[in-house]
C-alpha positions in Angstrom: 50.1 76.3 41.8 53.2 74.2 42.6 56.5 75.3 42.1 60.0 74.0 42.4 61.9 74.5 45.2 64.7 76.6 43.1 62.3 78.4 41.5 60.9 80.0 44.1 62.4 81.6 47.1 60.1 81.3 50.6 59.9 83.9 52.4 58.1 83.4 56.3 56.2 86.6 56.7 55.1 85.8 60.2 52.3 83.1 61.6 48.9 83.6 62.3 47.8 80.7 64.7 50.5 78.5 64.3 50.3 79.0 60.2 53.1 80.4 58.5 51.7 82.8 55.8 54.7 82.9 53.1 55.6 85.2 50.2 56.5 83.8 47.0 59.0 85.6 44.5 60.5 84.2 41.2 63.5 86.0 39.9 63.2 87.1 36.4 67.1 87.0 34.5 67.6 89.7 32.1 68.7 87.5 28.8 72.4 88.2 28.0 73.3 90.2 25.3 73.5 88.3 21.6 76.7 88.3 20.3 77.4 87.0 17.0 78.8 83.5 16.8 82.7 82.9 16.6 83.7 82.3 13.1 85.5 78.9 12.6 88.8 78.4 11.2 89.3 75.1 8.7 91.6 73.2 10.2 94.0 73.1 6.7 94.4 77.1 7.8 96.3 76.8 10.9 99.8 75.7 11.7 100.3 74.7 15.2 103.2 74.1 17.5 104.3 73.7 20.7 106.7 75.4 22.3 108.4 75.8 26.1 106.9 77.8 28.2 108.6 81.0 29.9 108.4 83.2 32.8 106.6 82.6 36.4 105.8 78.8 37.1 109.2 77.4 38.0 110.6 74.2 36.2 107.4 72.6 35.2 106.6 75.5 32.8 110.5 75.8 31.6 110.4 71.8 31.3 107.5 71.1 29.3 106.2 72.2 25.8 102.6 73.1 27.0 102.6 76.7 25.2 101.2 76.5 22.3 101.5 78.9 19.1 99.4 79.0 15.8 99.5 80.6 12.5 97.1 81.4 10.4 98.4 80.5 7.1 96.2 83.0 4.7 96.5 85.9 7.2 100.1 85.3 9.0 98.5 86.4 11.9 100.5 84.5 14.8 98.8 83.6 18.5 101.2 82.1 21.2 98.9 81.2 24.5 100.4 79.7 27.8 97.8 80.7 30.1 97.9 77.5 31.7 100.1 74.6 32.6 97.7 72.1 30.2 98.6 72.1 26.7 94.6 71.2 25.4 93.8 74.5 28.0 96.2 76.1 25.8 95.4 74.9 22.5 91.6 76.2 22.8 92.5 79.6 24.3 94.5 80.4 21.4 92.4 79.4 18.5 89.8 81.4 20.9 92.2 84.0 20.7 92.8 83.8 16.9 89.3 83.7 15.7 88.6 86.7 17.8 91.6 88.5 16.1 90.9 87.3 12.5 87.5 89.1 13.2 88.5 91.8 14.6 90.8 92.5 11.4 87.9 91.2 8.8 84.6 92.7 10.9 86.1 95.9 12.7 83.6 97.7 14.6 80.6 95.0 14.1 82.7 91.8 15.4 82.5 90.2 18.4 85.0 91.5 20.6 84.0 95.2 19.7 80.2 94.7 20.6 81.2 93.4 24.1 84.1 95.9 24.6 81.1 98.8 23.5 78.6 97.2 25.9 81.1 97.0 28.8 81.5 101.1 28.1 78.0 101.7 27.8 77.6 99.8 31.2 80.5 101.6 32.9 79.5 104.9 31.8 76.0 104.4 32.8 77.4 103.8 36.4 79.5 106.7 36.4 76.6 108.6 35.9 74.7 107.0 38.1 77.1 108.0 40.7 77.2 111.5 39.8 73.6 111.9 39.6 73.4 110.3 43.5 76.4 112.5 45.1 74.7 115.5 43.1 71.3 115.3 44.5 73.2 114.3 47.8 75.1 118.0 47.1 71.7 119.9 46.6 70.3 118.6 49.5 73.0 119.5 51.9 72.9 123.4 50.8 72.9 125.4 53.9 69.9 127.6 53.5 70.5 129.7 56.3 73.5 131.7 54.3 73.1 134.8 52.6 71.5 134.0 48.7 73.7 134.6 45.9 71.6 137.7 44.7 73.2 140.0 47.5 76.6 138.8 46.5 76.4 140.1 42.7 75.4 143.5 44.5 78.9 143.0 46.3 81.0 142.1 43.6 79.9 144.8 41.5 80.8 147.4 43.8 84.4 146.1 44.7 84.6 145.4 40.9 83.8 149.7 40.0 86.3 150.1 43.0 89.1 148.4 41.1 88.2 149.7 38.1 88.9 153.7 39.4 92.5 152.8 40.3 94.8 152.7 43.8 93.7 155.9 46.1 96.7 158.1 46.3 
């Protein structure tokens, strides 16, 4: 079976006579996650404009109108992105930007943004755990056996405890 040189990765195991004898793995990619498709905005809907930039970036950004700002004319919902010194970089961040809020405010919980904001928790607590369940094995193993066992220490306790309870010896 032949297969293409970025499919496979070679691997020399070692040679036997002058033959090299090699292993052959193919990396399987987890599919990404479906996320719903971005809703489109008509066109009619939006009011655009361009405005000077502000902030970091020196004159260029004061100089030139590259921000951009939309409205959404149903919702009023405003979006101003100058993430970048080109004004067509800008102009499809923010109707990026504006779709994702206009779902956000029509969808809630089931849009687009939430789903990936949810799955980015579930990952990050998964790894938390993860990291809790290694350091806690890694705490088990490390117990010092040689100490006395917790059993003799309740004997202990109890009797210092009754000694307390009677009161200062006078």
């Amino acid at each position: 079976m032949l297969l293409h040189r970025s499919a496979a990765s070679k691997l020399p195991l070692f040679t036997n006579a002058g033959r090299h004898i090699t292993a052959i793995g193919i990396g399987i990619r987890r599919l990404a996650a479906q996320f719903p498709p971005r809703i489109v905005i008509p066109e009619d809907d939006i009011e655009e404009s361009f405005l000077k930039g502000s902030g970091p970036g020196g004159q260029k950004i004061n100089k030139t109108s590259s921000a951009v700002q939309l409205k959404h004319i149903p919702t009023g919902m405003v979006v101003k992105s100058q993430a970048t010194r080109s004004r067509s970089q800008n102009r499809s961040i923010a109707r990026r930007l504006l779709a994702d809020k206009l779902e956000d405010a029509e969808k809630g919980s089931e849009s687009r943004t939430a789903l990936k904001s949810e799955t980015k928790r579930k990952k990050k607590a998964s790894k938390a755990k993860k990291a809790r369940r290694k350091y806690r094995t890694q705490n088990e193993s490390s117990i010092d056996h040689n100490l006395p066992s917790d059993e003799g220490m309740e004997d202990n306790e109890d009797k210092t405890a009754s000694a307390e309870d009677r009161g200062p010896e006078t």
